[in-house]
C-alpha positions, 0 to 999 in steps of 0.5 A, spaced: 820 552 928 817 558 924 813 557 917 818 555 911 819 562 907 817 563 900 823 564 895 824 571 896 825 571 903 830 564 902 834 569 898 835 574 903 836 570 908 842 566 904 845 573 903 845 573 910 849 567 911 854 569 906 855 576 909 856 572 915 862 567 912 866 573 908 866 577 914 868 572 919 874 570 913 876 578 912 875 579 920 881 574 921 885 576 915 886 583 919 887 581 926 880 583 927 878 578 934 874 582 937 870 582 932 870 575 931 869 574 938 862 579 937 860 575 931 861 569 934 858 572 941 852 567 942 855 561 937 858 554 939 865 555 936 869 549 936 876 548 933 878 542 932 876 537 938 877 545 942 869 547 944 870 555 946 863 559 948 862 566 951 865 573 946 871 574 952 872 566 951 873 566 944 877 572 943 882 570 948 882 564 943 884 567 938 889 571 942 892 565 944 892 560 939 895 564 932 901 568 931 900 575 929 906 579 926 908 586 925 902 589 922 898 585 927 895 581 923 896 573 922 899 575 915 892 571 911 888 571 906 882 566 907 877 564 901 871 561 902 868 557 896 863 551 895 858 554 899 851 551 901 846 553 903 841 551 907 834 554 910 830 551 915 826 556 916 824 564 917 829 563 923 834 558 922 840 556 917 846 553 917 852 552 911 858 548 909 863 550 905 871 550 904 876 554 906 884 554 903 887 559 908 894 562 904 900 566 908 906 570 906 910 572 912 917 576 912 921 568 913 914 564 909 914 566 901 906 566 898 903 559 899 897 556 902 897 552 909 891 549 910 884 548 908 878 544 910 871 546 912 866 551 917 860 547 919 855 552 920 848 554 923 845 561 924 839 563 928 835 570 927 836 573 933 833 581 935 832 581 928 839 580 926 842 573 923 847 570 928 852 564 929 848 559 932 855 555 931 861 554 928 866 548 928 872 548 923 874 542 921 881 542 917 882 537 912 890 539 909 895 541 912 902 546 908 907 550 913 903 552 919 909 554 924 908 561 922 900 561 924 899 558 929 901 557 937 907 553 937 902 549 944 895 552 944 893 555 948 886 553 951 880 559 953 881 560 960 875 556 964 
């Protein structure tokens, strides 16, 4: 493990971090999955009790496991909130925080559908930081029958 940074360099990793999280959230919202899959190319992404890795893997999952409407979109809008933190070293972080996720669709008015937690590591890799791991963890549940697959369906082995 590398040396601890200096406060500076704390900052600048934690900007990372949240760069990270809000581009995952604003990469969902529009339909963006290969960009997912890129960003969570070298993570552990666990969904519920679901483990997916690999960036084929992953993209195929979120293909097959939300509804994406007319605009090719999943018709979302996430926010992440009470973020931490946590800096373990010049090469390593992780983070816990909320997210409420709200939808409107032509058959489904304005309303939030779920809420929970991402539980995160990163890792600086090739001087880029990188999910290391990402587990979703929902907690409440509104109306999801227009966001997710009616059965989901897992990533091909």
């Amino acid at each position: 493990m590398s040396a601890t940074p200096d406060a500076v360099a704390r900052l600048i990793i934690e900007s990372e971090v949240r760069r990270l999280l809000a581009q995952y959230t604003h990469n969902l919202d529009f339909g963006n999955v290969d960009a997912n899959a890129e960003l969570l190319a070298d993570a552990q992404f666990k969904v519920v009790d679901e483990y997916i890795t690999g960036k084929e893997k992953i993209a195929q999952f979120l293909r097959n496991n939300l509804q994406y409407h007319s605009d090719n979109t999943p018709r979302t809008w996430h926010s992440v909130s009470n973020v931490l933190i946590e800096v373990q070293s010049s090469t390593e972080a992780s983070s816990v925080c909320y997210f409420t996720v709200h939808q409107h669709t032509d058959c489904l008015p304005l309303q939030p559908i779920v809420t929970g937690r991402y539980i995160d590591t990163f890792v600086l890799r090739d001087a880029k930081w990188r999910f290391a791991s990402r587990a979703v963890d929902p907690r409440l549940f509104g109306d999801i029958s227009h966001h997710v697959a009616s059965t989901p369906a897992p990533a091909a082995t």
